[in-house]
Phi, psi and omega in degrees: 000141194276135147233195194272342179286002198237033185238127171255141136274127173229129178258098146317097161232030168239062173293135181270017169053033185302341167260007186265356167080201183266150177085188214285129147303327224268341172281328131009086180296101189244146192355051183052067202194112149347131172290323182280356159316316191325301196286300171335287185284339166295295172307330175303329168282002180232137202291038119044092172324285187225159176226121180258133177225088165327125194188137192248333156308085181317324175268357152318291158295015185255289200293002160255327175289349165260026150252017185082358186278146145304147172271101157239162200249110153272134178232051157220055179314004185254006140250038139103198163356245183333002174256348187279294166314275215301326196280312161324275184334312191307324189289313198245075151282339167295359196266146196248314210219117196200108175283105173258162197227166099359089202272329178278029206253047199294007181247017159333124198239162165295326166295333170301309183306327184299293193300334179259357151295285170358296206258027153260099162288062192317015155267340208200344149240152177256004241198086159245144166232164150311176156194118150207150200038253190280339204274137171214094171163240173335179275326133177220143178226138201244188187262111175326288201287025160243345141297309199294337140341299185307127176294147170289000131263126170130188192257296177304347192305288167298319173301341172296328195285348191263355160295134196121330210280137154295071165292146225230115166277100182261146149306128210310333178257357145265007170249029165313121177244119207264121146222032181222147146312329149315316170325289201284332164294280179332328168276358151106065178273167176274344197042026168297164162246130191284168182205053182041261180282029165311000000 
């Protein structure tokens, strides 16, 4: 049975927020906290091989590394998903087993990520995803050689890998994903932004 020590986490946080209009969503003040703080520190509690935090944002990457995560810098995020995946991978050649999450994902709860460690075999699956109702994907944990796999550009590249996937079922609302302002009006956000230099 897989445990979280024989697990590298990697948080895909260098996203251009295109739907979030200017500036970072990941910065984004949610209930009094930077949103991508929610998943750091929920993962940041669980004992984890290594925690990676992919990030094109300085003050992003400022806010994971005191939360203990290695920092890696993509620096051409405008060509998506798979320059992120791929800027990781460089990094972990040791790794067998590797959960990737979401930074815009804050209601992740730790049983869950614990339930999707749980139901990975790296002998018998390449593939555990969420899932609830129509959502299929994140948190998700895959096998190192089937990243390695992954074209280095696009979007799409990881939904191929979850077909097939041994899914692990959450509620629609804790794989709740902010990419909009809206998004954050609806939970009674404030629309404050964090700020460093505050």
């Amino acid at each position: 049975m897989t445990t979280p020590q024989d697990v590298v986490v990697v948080v895909l946080a260098a996203g251009l927020s295109r739907r979030y209009g200017e500036g970072d969503k990941l910065l984004h003040v949610l209930r009094g906290q930077p949103l991508c703080l929610h998943i750091a520190g929920t993962l940041s509690a669980l004992p984890f091989r290594r925690q990676l935090a992919v990030c094109s944002n300085s003050q992003v990457a400022h806010l994971f590394a005191e939360k203990g995560f290695e920092v890696v810098h993509n620096i051409d995020p405008q060509a998506g998903l798979g320059s992120s995946l791929h800027a990781a991978m460089r990094v972990m050649d040791d790794a067998t087993s590797v959960l990737v999450c979401l930074a815009d994902m804050p209601f992740v709860s730790a049983a869950h990520l614990e339930a999707l460690v749980k139901a990975f075999n790296p002998e018998e699956t390449t593939a555990v995803a969420s899932s609830a109702a129509a959502y299929l994907g994140p948190p998700a944990i895959f096998s190192a050689a089937l990243l390695h796999s992954l074209p280095s550009t696009g979007e799409s590249g990881a939904r191929a890998l979850l077909r097939g996937a041994t899914l692990v079922s959450a509620s629609p609302a804790e794989l709740t994903d902010f990419d909009t302002r809206a998004a954050f009006e609806a939970d009674g956000d404030n629309g404050a932004a964090y700020d460093l230099r505050a």
